[in-house]
KOLVEXLO-923778 format. One record per residue (C-alpha): residue number from 1; x, y, z; residue in three letters. Coordinates in pm, 1 decimal. Layout:
<pts>
   dolo       east      north         up   nutor
    NUM          X          Y          Z     ALA
...
</pts>
This chain:
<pts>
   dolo       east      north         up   nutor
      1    -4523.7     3624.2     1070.7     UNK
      2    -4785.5     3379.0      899.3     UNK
      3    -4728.6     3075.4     1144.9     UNK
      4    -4839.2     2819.6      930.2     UNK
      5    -4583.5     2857.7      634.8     UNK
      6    -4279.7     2936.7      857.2     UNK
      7    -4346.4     2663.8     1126.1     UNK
      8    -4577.4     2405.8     1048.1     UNK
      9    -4487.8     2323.8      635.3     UNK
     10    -4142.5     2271.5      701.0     UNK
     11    -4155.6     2059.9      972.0     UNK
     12    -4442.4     1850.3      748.1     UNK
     13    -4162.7     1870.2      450.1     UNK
     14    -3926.6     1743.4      728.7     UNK
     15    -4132.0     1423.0      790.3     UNK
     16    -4202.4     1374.4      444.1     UNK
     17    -3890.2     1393.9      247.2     UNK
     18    -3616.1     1089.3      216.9     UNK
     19    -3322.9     1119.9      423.6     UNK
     20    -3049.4     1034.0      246.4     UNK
     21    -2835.0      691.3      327.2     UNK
     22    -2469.6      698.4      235.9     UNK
     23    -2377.6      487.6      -17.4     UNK
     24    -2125.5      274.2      218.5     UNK
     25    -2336.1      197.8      517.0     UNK
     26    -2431.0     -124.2      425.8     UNK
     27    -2149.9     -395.2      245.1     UNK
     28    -2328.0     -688.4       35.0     UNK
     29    -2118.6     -992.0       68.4     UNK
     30    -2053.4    -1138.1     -268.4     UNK
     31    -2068.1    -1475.7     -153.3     UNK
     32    -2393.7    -1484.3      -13.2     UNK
     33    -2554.8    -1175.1      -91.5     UNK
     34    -2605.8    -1100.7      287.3     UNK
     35    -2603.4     -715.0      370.8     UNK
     36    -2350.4     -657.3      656.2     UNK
     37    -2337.7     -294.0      815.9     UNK
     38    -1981.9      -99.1      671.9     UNK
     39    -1840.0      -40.4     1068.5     UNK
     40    -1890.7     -386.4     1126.4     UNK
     41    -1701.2     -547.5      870.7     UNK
     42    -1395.0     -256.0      908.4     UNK
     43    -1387.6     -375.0     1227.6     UNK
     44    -1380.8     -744.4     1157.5     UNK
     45    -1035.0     -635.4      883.0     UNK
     46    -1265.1     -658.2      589.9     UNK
     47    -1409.7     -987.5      658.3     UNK
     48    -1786.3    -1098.0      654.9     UNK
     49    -1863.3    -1230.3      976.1     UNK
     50    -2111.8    -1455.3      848.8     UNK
     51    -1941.6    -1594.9      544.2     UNK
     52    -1609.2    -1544.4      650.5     UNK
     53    -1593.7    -1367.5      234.9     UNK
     54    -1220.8    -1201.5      217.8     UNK
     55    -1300.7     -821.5       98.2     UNK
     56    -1017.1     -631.2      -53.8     UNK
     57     -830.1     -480.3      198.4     UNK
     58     -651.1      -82.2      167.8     UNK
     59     -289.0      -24.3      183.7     UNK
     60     -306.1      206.9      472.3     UNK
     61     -562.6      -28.9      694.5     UNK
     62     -316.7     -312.9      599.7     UNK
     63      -18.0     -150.3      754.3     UNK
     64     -186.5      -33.2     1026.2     UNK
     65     -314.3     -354.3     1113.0     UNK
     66       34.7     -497.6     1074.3     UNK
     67      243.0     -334.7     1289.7     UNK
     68      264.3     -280.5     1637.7     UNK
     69       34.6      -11.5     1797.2     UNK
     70      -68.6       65.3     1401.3     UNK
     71      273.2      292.5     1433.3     UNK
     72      536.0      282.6     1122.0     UNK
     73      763.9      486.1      916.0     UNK
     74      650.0      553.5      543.3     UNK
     75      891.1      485.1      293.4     UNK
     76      962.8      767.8       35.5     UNK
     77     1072.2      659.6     -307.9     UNK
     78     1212.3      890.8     -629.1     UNK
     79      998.4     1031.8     -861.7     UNK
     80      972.9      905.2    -1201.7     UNK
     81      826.5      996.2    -1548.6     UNK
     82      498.2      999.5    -1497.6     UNK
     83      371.1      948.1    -1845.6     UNK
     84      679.6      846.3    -2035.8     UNK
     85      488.0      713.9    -2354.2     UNK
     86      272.6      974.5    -2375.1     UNK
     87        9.8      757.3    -2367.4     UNK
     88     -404.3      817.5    -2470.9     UNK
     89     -690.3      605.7    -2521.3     UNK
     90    -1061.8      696.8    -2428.3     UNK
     91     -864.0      958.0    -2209.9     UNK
     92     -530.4     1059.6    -2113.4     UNK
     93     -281.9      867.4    -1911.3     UNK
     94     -190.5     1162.0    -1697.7     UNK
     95     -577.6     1203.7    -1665.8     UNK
     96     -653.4      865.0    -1542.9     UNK
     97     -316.1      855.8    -1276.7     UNK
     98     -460.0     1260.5    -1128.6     UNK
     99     -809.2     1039.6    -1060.2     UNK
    100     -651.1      734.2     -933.9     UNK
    101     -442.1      951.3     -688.2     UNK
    102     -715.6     1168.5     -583.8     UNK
    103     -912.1      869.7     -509.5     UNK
    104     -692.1      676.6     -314.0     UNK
    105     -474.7      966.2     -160.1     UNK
    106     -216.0      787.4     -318.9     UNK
    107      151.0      821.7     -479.8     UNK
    108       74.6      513.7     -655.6     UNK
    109      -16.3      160.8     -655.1     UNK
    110      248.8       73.3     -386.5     UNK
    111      317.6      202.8       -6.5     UNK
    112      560.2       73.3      242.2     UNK
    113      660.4      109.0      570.5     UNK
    114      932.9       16.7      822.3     UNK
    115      825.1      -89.3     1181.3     UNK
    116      823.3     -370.8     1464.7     UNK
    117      594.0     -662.4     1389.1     UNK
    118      584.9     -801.8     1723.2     UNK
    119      901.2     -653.0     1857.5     UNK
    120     1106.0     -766.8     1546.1     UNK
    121     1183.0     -501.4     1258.2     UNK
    122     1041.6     -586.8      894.3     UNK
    123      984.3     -440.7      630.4     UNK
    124      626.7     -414.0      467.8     UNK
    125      531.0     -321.3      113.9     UNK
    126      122.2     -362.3       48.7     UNK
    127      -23.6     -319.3     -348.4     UNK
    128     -345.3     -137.6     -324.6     UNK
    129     -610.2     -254.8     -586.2     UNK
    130     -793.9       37.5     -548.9     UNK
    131     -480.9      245.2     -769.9     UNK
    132     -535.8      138.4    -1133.0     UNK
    133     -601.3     -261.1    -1046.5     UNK
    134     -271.9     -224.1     -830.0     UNK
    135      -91.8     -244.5    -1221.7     UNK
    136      267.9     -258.8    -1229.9     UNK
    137      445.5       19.5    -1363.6     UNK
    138      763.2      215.3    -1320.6     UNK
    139      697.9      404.1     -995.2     UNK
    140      511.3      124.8     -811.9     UNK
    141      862.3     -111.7     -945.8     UNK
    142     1108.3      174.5     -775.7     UNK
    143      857.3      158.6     -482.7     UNK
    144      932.1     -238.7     -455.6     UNK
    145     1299.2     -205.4     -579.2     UNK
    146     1368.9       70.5     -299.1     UNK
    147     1180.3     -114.0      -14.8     UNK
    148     1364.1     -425.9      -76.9     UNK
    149     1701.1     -257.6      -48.0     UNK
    150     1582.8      -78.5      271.6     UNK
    151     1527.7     -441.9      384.6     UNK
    152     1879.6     -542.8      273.6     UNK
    153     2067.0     -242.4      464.7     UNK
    154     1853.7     -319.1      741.5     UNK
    155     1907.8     -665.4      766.4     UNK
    156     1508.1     -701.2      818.2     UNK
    157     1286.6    -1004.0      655.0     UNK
    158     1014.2     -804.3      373.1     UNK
    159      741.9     -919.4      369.3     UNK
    160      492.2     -823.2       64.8     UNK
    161      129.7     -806.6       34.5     UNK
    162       82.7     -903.7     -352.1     UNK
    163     -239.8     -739.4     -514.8     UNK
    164     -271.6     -656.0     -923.9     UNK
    165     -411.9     -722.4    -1236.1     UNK
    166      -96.5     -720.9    -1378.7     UNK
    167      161.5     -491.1    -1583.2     UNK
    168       42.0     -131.2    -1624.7     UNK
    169       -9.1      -99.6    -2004.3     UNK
    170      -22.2      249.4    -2055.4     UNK
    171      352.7      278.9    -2008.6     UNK
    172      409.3      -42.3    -2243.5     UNK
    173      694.8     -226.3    -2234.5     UNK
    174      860.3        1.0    -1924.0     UNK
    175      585.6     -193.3    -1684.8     UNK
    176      727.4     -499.5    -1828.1     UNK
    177     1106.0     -451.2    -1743.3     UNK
    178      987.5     -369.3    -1348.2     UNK
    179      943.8     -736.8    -1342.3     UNK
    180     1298.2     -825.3    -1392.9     UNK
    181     1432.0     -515.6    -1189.6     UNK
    182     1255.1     -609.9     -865.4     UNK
    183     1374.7     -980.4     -922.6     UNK
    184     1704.7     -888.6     -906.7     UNK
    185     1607.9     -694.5     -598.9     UNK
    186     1446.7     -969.2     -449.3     UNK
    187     1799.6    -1143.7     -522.1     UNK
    188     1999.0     -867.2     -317.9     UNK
    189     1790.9     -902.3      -18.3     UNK
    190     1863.4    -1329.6      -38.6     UNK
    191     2218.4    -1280.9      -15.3     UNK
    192     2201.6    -1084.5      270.8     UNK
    193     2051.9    -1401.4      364.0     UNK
    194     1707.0    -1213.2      497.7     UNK
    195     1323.5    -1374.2      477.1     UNK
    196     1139.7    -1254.5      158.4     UNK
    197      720.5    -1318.7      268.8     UNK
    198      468.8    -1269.0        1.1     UNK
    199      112.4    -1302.1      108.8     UNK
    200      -98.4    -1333.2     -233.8     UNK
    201     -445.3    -1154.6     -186.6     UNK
    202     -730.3    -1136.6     -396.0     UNK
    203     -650.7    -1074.4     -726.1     UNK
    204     -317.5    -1162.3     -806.3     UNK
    205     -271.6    -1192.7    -1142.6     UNK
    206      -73.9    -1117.5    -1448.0     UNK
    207      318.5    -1057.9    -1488.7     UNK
    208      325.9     -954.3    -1135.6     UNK
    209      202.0    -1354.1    -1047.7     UNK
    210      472.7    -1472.3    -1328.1     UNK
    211      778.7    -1294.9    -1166.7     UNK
    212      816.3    -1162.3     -783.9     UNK
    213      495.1    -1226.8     -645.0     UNK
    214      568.3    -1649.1     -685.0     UNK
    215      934.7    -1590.1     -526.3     UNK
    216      909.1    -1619.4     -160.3     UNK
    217     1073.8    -1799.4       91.1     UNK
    218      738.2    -1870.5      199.0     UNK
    219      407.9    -1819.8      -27.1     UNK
    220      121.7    -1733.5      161.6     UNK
    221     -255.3    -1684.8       37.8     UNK
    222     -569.7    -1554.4      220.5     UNK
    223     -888.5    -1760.5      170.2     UNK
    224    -1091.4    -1742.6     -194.2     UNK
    225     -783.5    -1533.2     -377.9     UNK
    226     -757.5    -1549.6     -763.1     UNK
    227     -359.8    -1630.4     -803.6     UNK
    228     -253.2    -1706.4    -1173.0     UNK
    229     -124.9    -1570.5    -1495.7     UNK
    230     -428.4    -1516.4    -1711.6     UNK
    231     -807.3    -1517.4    -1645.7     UNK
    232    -1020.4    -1848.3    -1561.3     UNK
    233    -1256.9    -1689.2    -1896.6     UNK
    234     -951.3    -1642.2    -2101.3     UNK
    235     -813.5    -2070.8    -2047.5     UNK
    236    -1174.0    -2181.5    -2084.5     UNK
    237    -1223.1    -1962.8    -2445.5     UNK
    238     -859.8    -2046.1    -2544.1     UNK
    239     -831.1    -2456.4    -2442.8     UNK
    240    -1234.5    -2432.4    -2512.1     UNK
    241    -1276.5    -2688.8    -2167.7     UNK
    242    -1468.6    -2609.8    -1858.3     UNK
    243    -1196.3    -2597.6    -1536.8     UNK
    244    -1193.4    -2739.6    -1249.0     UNK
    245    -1400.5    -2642.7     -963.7     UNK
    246    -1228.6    -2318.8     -795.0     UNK
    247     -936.1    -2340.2    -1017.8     UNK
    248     -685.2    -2057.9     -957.8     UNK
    249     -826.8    -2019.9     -653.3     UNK
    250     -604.7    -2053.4     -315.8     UNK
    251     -686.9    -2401.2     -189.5     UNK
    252     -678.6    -2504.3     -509.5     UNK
    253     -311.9    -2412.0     -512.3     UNK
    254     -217.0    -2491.9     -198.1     UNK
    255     -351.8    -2860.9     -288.8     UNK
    256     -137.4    -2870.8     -596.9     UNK
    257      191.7    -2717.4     -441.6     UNK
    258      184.8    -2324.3     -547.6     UNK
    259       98.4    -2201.8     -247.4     UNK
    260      267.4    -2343.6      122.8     UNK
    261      -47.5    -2217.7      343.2     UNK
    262     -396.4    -2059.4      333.1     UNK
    263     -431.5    -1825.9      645.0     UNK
    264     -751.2    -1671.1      724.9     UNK
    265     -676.6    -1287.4      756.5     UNK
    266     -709.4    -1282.2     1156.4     UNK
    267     -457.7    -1528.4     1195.8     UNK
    268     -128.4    -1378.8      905.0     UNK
    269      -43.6    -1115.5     1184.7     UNK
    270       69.6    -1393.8     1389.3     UNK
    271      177.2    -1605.1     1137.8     UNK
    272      411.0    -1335.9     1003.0     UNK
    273      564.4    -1312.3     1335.2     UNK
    274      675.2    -1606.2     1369.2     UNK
    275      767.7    -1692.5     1067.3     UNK
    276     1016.5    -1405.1     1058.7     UNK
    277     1131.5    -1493.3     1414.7     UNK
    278     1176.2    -1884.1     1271.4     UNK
    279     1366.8    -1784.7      965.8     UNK
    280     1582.6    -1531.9     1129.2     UNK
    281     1669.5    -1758.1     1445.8     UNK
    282     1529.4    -1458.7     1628.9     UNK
    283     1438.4    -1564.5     1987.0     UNK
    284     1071.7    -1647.1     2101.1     UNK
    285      912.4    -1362.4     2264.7     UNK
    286      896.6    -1408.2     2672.4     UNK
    287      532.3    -1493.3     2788.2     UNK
    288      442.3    -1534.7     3167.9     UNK
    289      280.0    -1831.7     3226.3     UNK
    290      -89.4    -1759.0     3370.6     UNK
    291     -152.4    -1743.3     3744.7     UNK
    292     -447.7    -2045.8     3748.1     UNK
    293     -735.5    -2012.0     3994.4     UNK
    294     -627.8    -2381.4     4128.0     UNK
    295     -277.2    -2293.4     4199.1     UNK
    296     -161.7    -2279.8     4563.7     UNK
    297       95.8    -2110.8     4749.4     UNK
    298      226.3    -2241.4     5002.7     UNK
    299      457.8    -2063.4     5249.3     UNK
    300      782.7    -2222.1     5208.9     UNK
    301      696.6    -2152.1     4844.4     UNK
    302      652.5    -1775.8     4860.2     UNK
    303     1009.1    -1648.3     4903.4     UNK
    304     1101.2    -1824.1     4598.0     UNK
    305      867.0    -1683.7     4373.8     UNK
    306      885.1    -1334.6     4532.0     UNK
    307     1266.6    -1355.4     4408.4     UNK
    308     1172.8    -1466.8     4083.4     UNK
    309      936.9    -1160.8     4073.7     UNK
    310     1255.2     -933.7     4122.4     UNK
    311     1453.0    -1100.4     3864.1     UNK
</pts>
């Protein structure tokens, strides 16, 4: 055994060569440029901690962050032509949807659920970005159209999570007519006179702004999110002006009258909840008032509260 080439190189080599750093263990903030560690900012529900910068946020982390103990029931919707126009440009439609699924572990651009929110039953639909721009086409429409009914026959508020660059081109003017389809949805679930939430995130843009995504009851938008039709780029090259500061962003709307609130991504959880308990007339949840360390008993006072204990 020669000792030196068996032991002592490759434990030189060892010290030598570059251990490799995953890609995702450090998050640059676009805001500021600061570098934030990845567990940190999962943690924190995709939010710098310094900046406060709203990251894009996954379908599945959404729900789970939703609901109660992270527990819901997925939603299943139909199947439906996957490439109906047979559509090709640099590559394949039916090329581009395998990657998008095998990337995302998902169906499609939209995933819903079914589960208490607080104690009170809603429905939950969430558009991941991460599938195809979270584009509108004909299965993520049946996804919508189907979780809205579920709400109806329920008789539970829906609350969406808006997210897309739009209308899904490759299946042409099919994407478009998902706009007035889940309209009319959005429709069924108001006469059985149940909440319809959207909370805009960042980017909501496109046909998806200009038809369900701008038809809540109540239109909520997290902090920073582009909400409009078409690009800030595209109005400044076609009215040839320079915009406002942080136009189409969602203080910017809120300040003009699209939006009703601007919640910071810690606080929608509870906001949700009580919206849908306000709009539903559902009653408050029961909270015991806090024992305070000033707070005396006396003794004609005790067998009082030890029979409101037992009640």
């Amino acid at each position: 055994m020669n000792w030196i080439t068996n032991v002592v190189r490759p434990r030189i080599k060892g010290l030598l060569t570059r251990r490799e750093v995953p890609e995702n263990l450090w998050i640059k903030c676009p805001d500021t440029g600061q570098l934030v560690f990845h567990k940190d900012v999962e943690a924190n529900l995709w939010v710098i901690p310094g900046s406060g910068y709203h990251m894009r946020m996954g379908a599945e982390q959404r729900l789970k962050s939703m609901f109660d103990n992270g527990e819901w029931d997925e939603l299943s919707f139909r199947d439906v032509v996957p490439d109906p126009l047979k559509f090709r440009d640099e590559k394949k439609y039916v090329d581009r949807l395998k990657d998008a699924r095998t990337k995302t572990s998902m169906k499609d651009a939209v995933r819903a659920g079914v589960g208490d929110l607080d104690g009170l039953e809603v429905v939950i639909a969430v558009q991941d970005f991460e599938f195809m721009g979270g584009s509108l086409g004909m299965a993520a429409g049946e996804a919508l159209i189907a979780s809205l009914e579920e709400a109806a026959r329920r008789g539970a508020p829906f609350i969406l999570f808006a997210a897309s660059g739009g209308a899904r081109m490759q299946e042409g003017i099919l994407s478009l007519m998902q706009m007035p389809r889940v309209t009319v949805a959005v429709q069924m679930l108001r006469e059985a006179k149940k909440p319809y939430i959207v909370v805009l995130t960042n980017p909501t843009t496109g046909g998806v702004t200009a038809s369900y995504a701008m038809l809540g009851d109540v239109q909520i938008a997290e902090p920073g999110a582009l909400i409009g039709f078409a690009g800030p780029r595209v109005i400044e090259q076609t009215i040839r002006e320079k915009l406002p500061e942080g136009f189409q962003r969602s203080e910017y709307l809120k300040d003009h009258g699209m939006v009703d609130m601007v919640v910071h991504r810690h606080e929608i959880r509870p906001t949700l909840a009580r919206l849908c308990r306000i709009l539903t007339k559902a009653p408050a949840l029961q909270v015991a008032e806090p024992i305070r360390d000033t707070d005396v008993v006396t003794e004609e006072e005790l067998p009082e509260l030890e029979a409101r204990a037992a009640e």
